[in-house]
C-alpha positions in Angstrom: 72.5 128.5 64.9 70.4 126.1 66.7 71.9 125.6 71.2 72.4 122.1 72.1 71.9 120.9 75.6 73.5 118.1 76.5 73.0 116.5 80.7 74.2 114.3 82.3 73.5 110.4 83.4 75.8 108.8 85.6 75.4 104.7 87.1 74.0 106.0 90.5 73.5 109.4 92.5 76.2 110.9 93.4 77.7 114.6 93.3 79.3 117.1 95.6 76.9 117.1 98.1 75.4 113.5 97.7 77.7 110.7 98.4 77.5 107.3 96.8 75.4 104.8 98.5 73.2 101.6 96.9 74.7 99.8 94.0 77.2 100.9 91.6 75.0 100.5 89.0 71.2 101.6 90.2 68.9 101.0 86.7 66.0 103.0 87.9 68.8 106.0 88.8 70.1 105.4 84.9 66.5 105.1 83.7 64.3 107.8 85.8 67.6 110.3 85.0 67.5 109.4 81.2 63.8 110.4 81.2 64.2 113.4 83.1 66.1 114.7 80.7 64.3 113.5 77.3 61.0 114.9 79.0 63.1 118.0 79.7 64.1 118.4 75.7 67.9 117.6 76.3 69.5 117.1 73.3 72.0 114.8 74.3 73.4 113.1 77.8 77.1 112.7 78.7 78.3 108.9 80.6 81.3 109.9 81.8 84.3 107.3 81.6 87.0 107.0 84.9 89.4 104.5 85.6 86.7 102.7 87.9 83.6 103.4 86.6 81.2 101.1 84.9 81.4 100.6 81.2 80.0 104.0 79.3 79.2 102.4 75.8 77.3 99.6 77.6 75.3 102.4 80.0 74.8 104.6 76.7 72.9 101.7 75.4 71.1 101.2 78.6 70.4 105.1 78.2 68.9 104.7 74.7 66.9 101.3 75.7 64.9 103.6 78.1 64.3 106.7 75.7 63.1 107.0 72.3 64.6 110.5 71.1 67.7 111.4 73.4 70.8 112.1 72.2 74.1 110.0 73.7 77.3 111.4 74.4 79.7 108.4 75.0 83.1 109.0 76.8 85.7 107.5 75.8 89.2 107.4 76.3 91.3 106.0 73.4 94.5 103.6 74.1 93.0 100.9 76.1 90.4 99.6 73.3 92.0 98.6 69.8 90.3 102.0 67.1 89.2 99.4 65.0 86.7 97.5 67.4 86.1 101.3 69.2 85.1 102.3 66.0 82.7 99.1 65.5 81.3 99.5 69.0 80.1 102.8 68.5 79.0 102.4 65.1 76.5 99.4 66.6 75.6 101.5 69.2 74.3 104.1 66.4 73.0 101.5 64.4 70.6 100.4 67.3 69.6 103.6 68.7 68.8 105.1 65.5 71.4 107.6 65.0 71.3 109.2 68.7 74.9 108.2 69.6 78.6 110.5 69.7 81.9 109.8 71.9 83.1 112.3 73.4 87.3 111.7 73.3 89.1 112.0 76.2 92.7 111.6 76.0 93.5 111.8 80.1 95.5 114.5 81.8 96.1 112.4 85.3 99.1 110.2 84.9 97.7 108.6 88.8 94.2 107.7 87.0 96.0 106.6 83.9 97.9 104.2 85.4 95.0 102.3 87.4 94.4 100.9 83.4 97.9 99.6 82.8 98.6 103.1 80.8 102.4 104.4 81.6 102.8 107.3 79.0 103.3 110.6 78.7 101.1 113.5 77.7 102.5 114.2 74.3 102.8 110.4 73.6 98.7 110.0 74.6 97.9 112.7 72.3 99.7 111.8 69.4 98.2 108.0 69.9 94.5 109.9 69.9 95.7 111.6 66.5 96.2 107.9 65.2 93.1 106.5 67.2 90.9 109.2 65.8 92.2 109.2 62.1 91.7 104.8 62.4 87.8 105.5 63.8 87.3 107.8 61.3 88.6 105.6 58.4 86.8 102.4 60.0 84.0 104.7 60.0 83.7 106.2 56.3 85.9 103.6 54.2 84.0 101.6 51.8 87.1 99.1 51.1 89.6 97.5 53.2 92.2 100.2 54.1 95.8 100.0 56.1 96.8 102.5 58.1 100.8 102.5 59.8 101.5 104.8 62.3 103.6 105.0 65.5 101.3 103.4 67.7 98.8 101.3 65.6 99.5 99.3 62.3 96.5 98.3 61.0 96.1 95.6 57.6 93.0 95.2 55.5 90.3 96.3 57.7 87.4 96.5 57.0 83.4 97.1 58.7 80.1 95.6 58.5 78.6 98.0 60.7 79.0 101.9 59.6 77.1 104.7 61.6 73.2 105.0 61.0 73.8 108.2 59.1 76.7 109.4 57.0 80.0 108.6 57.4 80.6 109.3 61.0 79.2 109.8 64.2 80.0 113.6 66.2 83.1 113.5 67.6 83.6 115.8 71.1 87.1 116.3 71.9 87.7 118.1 75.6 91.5 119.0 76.4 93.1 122.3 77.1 96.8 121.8 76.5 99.3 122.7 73.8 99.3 119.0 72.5 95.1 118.8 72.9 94.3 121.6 71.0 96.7 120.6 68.1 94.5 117.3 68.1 91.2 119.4 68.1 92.0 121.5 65.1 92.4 118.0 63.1 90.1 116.1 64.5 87.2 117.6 66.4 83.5 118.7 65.4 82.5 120.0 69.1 85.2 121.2 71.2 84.7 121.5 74.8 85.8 123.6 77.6 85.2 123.7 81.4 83.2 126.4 82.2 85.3 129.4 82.0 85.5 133.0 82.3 84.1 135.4 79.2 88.1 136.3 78.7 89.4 132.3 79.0 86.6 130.9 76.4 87.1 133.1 74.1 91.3 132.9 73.9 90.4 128.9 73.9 87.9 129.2 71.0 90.9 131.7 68.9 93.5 129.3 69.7 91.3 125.8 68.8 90.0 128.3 65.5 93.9 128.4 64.5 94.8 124.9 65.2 92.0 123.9 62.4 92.7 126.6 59.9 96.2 125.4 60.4 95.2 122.0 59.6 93.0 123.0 56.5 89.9 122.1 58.0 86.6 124.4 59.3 86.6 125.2 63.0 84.7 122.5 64.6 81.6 123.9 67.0 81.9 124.5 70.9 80.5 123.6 74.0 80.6 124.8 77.4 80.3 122.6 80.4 78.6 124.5 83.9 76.5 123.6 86.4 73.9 126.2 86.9 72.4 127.0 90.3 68.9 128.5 90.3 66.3 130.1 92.6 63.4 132.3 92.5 65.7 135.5 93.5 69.2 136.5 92.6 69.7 136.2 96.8 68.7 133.4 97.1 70.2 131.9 94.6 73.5 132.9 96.5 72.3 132.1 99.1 71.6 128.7 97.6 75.4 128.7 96.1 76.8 129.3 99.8 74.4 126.9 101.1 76.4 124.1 98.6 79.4 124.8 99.1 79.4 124.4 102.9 77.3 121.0 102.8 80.1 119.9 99.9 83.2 121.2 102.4 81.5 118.6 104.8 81.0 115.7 103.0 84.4 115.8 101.2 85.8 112.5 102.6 82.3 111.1 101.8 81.8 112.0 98.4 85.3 111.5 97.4 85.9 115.1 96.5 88.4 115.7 97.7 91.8 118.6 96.7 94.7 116.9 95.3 98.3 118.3 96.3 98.6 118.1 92.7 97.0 119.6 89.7 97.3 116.7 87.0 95.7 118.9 84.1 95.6 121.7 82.2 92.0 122.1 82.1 91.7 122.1 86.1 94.8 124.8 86.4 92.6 127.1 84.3 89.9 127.3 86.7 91.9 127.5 89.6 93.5 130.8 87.9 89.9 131.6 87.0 89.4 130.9 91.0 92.2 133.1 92.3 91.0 136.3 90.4 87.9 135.8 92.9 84.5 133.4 93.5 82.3 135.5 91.4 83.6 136.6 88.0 81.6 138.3 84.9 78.2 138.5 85.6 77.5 135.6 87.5 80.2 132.8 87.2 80.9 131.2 90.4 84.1 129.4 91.3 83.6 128.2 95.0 83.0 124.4 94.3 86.2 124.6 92.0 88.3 125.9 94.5 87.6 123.4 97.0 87.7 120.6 94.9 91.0 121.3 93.0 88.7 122.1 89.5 88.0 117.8 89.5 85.9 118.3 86.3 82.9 120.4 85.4 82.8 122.6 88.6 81.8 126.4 87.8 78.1 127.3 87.8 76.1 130.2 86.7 74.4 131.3 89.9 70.8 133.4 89.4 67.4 133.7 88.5 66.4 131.6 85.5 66.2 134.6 83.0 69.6 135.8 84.3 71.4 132.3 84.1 70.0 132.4 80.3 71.0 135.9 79.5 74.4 134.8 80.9 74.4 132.0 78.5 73.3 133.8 75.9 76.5 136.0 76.7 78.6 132.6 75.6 76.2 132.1 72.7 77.6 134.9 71.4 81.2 134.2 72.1 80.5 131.5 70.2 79.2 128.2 72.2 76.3 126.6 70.9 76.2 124.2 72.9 75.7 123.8 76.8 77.2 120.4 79.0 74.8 121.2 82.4 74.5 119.2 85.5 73.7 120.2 88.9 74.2 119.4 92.4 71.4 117.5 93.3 71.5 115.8 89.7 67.8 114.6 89.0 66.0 117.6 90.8 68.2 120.2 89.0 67.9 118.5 85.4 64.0 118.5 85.7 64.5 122.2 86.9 66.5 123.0 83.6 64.0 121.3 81.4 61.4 123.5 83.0 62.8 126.7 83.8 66.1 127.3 81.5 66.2 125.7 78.6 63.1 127.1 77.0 64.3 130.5 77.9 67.8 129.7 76.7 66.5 128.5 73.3 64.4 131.8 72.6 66.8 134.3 73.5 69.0 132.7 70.7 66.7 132.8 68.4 65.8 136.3 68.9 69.5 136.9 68.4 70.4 134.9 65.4 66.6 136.9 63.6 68.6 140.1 65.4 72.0 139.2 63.6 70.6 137.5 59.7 68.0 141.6 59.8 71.3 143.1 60.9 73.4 141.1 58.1 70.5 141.5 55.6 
């Protein structure tokens, strides 16, 4: 099966150890990252949605103005845009980059972020409105005649689309949530789950339980992908040495970056981590935990920490769990992605196929 490598393109520079500064929105930031990564054979990038960020559809097109071949991976988060102009919206955005766009559907664990958008539900009610929001996109989407949909949350009369996606009758839909209500959703509705990056144990009890949910649902299982952010040096010391050396410029520039540990663990994906974190900083072969410890687990925050062959073998490990796809960013975002094109995703992409030619002699 072919690995996908998706990055990751955010308005400005920013991470753990790089606080904000310049404008909000920096257009050679967006359009020197976005080339990085098509240069460095990316598949796809992530633009990441929060509660005060700039708009991720209208960066994504931003992202494909700039690029001729790279892959978008919108975030979204459904409830605050009706499913029927959502699903117009990223249908155009297909149409005019030529096929390169997918949303990535993030429901919301944090009630305090929530909130900030005028949202006041609970958990179990956002994930059953995703249920309805991802059935409406997906019959927006595909439906050649005006349909009606009624459900708890939207009612919908004679719609109807001009605009459909550039091929087929959808566009990939990524679906990230680790709870009870989340993975039902995933089994109905997802073609890429994705998990935080995880320990060899946690990914694959995710992938049997999100495996279930679909065969439950009468559907295949949907593909995987695992988000990390992989530190790399010429020596396995040094790259620890390079892992240290982050974590104790991140511990001081917490009230600068805005990194900051909650008193409270909003999600479900975050309190995995954390329990991932307890058991110790370096689990399996090389998954490290520090930056997720200090941070409270706020999003993708475990790395792979090694040479570039071991950080691939160590993905390959995954690959055979079965990820095929990767979600990577770094620390120092555009020096690390132009480091991955380079150094790890080559080697990445040829120790899986020597392992699917090792599996189709074995099967044969």
């Amino acid at each position: 099966m072919p690995v996908e490598f998706i990055g990751f393109v955010s308005s400005r520079n920013h991470s753990e150890t790089i606080p904000p500064s310049g404008p909000v929105i920096d257009l050679d930031h967006i359009e020197t990252a976005a080339k990085i990564h098509e240069n460095g054979r990316f598949d796809r990038v992530l633009i990441a949605f929060h509660s005060n960020s700039p708009e991720s559809i209208l960066l994504a097109q931003h992202v494909a103005a700039s690029t001729r071949d790279l892959g978008l991976m919108v975030a979204h988060r459904p409830g605050f845009t009706a499913p029927t102009l959502a699903a117009r919206q990223l249908a155009t955005l297909d149409q005019i980059s030529l096929g390169r766009a997918a949303v990535h559907i993030i429901t919301g664990g944090s009630d305090v972020e929530l909130e900030a958008d005028g949202d006041h539900t609970t958990k179990a009610d956002r994930y059953a409105r995703t249920r309805e929001y991802l059935e409406i996109l997906r019959k927006e989407w595909g439906s050649q005649e005006p349909f009606d949909y009624a459900g708890r949350f939207y009612t919908v009369k004679g719609a109807s689309s001009l605009v459909k996606p550039y091929q087929g009758e959808a566009i990939p839909v990524y679906f990230g949530g680790s709870s009870e209500e989340a993975i039902a959703v995933a089994g109905e509705q997802a073609d890429i789950y994705a998990l935080w990056g995880e320990t060899y144990e946690q990914v694959r009890e995710t992938i049997a339980r999100v495996r279930a949910s679909a065969e439950k649902a009468g559907r295949a299982p949907p593909r995987f992908s695992l988000s990390l952010r992989p530190i790399l040096a010429e020596t396995e010391a040094a790259a620890w040495a390079k892992a240290d050396a982050i974590l104790e410029q991140a511990r001081q520039l917490q009230d600068k970056t805005g990194y900051t540990r909650s008193s409270v663990i909003p999600n479900e994906g975050s309190r995995r981590l954390l329990a991932a974190a307890k058991q110790g900083s370096r689990l399996d072969k090389r998954l490290w935990t520090g930056i997720a410890e200090l941070t409270g687990a706020k999003g993708n925050s475990t790395s792979l920490v090694g040479t570039p062959d071991q950080v691939a073998e160590a993905l390959l490990d995954y690959y055979r769990l079965g990820i095929s796809t990767f979600l990577i960013r770094g620390f120092d975002p555009l020096a690390d992605a132009y480091a991955y094109g380079r150094d790890l995703l080559p080697r990445v992409r040829a120790l899986v196929a020597k392992e699917d030619q090792r599996v189709g002699q074995k099967a044969a």
